[in-house]
DSSP file (Angstrom, degrees, kcal/mol; ACC not computed):
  #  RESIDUE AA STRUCTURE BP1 BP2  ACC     N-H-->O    O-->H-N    N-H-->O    O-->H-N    TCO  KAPPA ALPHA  PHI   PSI    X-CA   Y-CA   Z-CA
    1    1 A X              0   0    0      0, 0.0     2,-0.4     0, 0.0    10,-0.2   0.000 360.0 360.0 360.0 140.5    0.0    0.0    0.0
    2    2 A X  E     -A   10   0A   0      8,-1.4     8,-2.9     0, 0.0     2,-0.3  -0.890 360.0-152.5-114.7 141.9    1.0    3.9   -0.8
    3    3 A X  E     +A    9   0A   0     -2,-0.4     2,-0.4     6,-0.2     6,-0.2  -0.621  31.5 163.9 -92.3 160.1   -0.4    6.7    2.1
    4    4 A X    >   -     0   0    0      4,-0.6     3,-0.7     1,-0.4     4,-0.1  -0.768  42.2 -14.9-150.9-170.9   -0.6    9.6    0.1
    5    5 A X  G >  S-     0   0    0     -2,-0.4     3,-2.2     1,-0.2    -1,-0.4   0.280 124.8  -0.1 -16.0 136.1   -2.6   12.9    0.9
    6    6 A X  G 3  S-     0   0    0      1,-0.4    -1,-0.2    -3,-0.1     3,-0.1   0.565 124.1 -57.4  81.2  13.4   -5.1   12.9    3.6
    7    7 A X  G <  S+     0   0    0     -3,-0.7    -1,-0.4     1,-0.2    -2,-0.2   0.280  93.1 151.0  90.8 -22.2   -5.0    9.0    5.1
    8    8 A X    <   -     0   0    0     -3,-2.2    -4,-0.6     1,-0.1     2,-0.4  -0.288  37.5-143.3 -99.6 147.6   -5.9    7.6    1.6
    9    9 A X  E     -A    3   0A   0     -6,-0.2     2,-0.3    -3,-0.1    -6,-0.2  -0.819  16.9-177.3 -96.3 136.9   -4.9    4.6    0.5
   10   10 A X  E     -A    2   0A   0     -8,-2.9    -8,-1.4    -2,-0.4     5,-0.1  -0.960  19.5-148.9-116.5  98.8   -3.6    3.3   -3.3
   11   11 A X     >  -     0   0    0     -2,-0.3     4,-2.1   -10,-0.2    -1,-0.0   0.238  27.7-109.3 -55.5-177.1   -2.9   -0.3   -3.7
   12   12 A X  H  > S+     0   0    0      2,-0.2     4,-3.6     3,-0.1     5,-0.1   0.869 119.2  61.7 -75.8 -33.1   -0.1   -1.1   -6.3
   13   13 A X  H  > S+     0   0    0      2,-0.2     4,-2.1     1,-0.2     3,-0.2   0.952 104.0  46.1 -42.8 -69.6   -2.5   -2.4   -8.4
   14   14 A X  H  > S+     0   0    0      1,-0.3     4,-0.8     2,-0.2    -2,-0.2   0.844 111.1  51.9 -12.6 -77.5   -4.3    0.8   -8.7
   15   15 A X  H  X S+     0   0    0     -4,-2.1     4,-1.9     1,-0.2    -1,-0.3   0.823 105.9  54.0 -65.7 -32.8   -1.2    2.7   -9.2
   16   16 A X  H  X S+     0   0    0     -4,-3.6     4,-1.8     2,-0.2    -2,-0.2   0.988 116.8  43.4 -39.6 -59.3    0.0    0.4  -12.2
   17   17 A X  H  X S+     0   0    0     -4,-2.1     4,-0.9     1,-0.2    -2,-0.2   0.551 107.7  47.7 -73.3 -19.3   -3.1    1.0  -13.6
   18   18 A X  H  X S+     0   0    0     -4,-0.8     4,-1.6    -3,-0.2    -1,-0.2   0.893 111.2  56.9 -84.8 -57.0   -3.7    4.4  -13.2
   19   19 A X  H >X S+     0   0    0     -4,-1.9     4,-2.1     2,-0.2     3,-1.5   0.861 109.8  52.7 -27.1 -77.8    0.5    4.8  -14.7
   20   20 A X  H 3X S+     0   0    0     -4,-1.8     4,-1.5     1,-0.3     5,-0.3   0.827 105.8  50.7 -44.8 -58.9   -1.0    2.8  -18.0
   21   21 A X  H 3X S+     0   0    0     -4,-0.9     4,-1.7     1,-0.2    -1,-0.3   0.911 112.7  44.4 -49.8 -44.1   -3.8    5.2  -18.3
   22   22 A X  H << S+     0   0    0     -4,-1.6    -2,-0.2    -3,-1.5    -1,-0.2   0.644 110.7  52.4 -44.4 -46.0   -1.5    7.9  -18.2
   23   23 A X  H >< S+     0   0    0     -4,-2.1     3,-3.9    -3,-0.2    -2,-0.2   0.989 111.9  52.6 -53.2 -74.2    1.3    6.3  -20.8
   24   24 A X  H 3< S+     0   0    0     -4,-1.5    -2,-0.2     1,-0.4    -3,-0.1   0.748  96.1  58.5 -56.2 -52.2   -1.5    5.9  -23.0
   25   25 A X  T 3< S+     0   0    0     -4,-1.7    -1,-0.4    -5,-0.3    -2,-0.1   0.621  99.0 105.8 -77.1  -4.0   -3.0    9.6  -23.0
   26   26 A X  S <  S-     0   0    0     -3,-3.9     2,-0.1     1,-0.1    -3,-0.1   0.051  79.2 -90.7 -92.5-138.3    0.8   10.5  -24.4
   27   27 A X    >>  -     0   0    0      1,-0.1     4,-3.0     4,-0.0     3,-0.5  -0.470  35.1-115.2 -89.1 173.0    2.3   11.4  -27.6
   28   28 A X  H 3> S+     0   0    0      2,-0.2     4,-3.6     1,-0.2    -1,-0.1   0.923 121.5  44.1 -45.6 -61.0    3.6    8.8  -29.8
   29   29 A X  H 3> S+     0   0    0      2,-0.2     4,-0.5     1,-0.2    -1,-0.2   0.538 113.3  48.9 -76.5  -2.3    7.0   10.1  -29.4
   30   30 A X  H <> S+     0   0    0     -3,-0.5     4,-1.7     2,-0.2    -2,-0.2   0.872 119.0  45.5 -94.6 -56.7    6.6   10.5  -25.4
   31   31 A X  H >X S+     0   0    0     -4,-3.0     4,-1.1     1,-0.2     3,-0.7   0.976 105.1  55.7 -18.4 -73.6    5.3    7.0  -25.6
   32   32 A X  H 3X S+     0   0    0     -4,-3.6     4,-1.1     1,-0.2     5,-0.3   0.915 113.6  41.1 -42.8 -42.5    7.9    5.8  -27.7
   33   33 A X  H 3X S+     0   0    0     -4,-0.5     4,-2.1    -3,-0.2    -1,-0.2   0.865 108.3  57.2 -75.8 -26.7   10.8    7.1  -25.1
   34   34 A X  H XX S+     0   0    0     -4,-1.7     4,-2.7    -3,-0.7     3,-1.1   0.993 115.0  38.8 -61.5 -81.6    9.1    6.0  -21.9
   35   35 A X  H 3< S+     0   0    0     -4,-1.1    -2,-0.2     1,-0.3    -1,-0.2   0.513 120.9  43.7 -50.8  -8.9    9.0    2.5  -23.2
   36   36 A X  H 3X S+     0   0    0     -4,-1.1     4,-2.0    -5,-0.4     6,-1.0   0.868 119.9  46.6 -91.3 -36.2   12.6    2.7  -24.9
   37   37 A X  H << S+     0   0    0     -4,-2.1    -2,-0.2    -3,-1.1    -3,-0.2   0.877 129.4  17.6 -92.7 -50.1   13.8    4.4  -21.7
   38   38 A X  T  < S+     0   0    0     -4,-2.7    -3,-0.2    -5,-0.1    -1,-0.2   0.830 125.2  44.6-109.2 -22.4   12.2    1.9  -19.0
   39   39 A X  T  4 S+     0   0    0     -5,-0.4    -2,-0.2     1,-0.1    -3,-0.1   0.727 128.8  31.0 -87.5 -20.9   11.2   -1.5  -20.6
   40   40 A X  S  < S-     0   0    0     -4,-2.0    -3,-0.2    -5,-0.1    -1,-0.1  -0.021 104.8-133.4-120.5  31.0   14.7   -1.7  -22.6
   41   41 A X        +     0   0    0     -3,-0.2    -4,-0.2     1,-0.1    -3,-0.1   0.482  40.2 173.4  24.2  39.1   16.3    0.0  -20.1
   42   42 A X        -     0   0    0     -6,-1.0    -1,-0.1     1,-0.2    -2,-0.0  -0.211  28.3-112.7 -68.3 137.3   18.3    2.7  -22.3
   43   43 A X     >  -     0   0    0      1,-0.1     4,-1.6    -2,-0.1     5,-0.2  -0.089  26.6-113.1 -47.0 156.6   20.4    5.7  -21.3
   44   44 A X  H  >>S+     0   0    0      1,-0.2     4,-2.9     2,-0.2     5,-0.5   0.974 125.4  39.1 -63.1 -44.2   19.6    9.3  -22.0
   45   45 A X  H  >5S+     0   0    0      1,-0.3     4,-0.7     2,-0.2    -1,-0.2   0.862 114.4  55.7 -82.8 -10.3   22.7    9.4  -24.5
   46   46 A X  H  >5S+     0   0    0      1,-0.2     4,-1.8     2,-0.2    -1,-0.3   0.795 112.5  47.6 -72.7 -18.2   21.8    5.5  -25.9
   47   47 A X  H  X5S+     0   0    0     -4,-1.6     4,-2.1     2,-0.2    -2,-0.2   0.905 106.8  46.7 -56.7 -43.4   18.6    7.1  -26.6
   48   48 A X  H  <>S+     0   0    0     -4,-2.9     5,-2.6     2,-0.3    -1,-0.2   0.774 119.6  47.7 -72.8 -35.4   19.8   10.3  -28.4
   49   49 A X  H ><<S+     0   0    0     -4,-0.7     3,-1.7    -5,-0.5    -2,-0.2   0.988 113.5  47.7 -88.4 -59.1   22.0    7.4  -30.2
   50   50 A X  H 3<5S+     0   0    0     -4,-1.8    -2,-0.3     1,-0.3    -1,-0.2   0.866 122.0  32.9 -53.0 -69.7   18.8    5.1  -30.8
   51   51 A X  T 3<5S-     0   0    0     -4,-2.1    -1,-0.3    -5,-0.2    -2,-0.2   0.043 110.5-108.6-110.8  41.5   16.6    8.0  -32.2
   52   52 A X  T < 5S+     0   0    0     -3,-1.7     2,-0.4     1,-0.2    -3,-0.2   0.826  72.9 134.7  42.2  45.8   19.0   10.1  -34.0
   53   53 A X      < -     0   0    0     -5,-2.6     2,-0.5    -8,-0.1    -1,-0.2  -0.887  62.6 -89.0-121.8 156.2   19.0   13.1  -31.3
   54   54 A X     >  -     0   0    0     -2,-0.4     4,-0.6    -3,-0.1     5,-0.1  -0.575  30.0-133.0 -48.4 107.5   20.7   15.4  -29.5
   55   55 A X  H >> S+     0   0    0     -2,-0.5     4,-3.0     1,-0.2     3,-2.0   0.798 111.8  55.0  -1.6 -88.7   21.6   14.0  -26.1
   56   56 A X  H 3>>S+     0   0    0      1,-0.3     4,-2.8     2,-0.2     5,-0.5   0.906 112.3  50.8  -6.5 -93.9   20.3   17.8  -24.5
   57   57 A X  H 345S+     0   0    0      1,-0.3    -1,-0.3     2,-0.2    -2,-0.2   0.482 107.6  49.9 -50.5   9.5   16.7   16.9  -26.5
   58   58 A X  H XX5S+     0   0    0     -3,-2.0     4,-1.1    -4,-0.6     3,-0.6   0.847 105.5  49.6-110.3 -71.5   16.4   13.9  -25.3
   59   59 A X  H 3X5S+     0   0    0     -4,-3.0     4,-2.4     1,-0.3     5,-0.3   0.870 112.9  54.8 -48.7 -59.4   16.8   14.5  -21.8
   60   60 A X  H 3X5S+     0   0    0     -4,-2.8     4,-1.4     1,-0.2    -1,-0.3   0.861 106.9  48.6 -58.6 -33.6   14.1   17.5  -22.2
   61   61 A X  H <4<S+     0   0    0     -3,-0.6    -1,-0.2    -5,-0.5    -2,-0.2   0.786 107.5  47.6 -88.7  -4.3   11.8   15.5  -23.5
   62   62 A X  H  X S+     0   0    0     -4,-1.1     4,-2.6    -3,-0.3     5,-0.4   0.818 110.9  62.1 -86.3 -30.4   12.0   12.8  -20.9
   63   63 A X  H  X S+     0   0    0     -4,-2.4     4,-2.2     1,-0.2    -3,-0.1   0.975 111.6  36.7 -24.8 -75.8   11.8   16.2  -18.6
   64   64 A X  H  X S+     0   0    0     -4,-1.4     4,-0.8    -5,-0.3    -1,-0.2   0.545 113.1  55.7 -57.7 -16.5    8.4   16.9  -20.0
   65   65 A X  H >> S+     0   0    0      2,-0.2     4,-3.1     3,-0.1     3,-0.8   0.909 107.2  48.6 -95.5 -54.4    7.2   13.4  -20.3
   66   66 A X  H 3X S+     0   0    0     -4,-2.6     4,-3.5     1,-0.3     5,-0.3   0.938 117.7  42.6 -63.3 -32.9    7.8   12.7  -16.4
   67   67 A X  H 3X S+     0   0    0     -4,-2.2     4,-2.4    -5,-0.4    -1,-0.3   0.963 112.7  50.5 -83.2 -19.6    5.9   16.1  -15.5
   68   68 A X  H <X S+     0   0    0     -4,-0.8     4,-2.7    -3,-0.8    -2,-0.2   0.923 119.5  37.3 -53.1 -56.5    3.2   15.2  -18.2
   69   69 A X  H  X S+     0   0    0     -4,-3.1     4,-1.2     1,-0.2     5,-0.2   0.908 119.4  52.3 -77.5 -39.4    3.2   11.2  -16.1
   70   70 A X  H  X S+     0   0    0     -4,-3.5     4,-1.8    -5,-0.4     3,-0.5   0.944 114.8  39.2 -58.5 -50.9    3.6   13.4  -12.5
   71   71 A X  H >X>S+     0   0    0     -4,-2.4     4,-6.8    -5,-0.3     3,-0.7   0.997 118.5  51.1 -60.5 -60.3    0.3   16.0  -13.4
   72   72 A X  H 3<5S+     0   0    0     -4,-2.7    -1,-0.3     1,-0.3    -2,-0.2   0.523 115.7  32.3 -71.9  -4.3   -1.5   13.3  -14.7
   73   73 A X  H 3X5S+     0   0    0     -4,-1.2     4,-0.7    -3,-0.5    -1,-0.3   0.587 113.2  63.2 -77.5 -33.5   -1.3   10.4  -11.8
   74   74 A X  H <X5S+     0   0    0     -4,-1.8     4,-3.3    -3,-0.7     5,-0.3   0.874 112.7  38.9 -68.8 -45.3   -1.2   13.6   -9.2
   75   75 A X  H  X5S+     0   0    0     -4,-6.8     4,-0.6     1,-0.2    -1,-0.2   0.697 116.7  48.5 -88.0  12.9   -5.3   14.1  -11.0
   76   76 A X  H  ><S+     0   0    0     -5,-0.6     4,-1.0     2,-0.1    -2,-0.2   0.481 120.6  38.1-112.3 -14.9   -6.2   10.3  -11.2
   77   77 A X  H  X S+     0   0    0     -4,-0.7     4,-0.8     2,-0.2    -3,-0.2   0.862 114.0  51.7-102.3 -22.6   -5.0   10.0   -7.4
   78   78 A X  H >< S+     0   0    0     -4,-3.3     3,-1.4     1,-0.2     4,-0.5   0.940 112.4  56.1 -73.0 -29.6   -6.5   13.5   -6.3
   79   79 A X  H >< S+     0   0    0     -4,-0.6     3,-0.5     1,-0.3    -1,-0.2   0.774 100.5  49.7 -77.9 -17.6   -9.9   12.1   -8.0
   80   80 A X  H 3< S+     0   0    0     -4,-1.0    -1,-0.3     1,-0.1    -2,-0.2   0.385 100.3  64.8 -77.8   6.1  -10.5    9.1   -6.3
   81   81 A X  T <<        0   0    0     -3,-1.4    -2,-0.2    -4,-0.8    -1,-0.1   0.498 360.0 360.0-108.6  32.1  -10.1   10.6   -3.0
   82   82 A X    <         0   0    0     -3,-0.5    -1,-0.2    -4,-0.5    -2,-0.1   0.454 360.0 360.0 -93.5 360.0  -13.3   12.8   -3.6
């Protein structure tokens, strides 16, 4: 179990599933990096190497993606405890 805010409880289950709703709602290429980045477990700069970017861009977009995955688990957990 995770405590968060206010006593409530989120099994793991929960939170997997709320993460997978959240992957889903991003871009192709936000997709694409999350899954290169954590299921094949690449580096920022094998990534950059991997999709023919700049190191810099890479690392910014993974920036954006994680506050994109942060907002959007922060409104799937603040709405189930209404």
């Amino acid at each position: 179990m995770v405590e968060f805010q206010k006593s409530s409880y989120v099994d793991s289950e929960e939170i997997s599933q709320m993460l997978e709703r959240c992957i889903a709602k991003l871009s192709s290429y936000s997709n694409k990096l999350i899954m290169l980045r954590y299921n094949n477990n690449l580096t920022g700069a094998k990534l950059a190497q991997v999709l023919n970017k700049k190191v810099k861009s890479v690392y910014v977009a993974l920036s954006r993606t994680h506050h994109a995955l942060r907002e959007c688990m922060r409104k799937q957990i603040t709405f189930t405890e209404d």
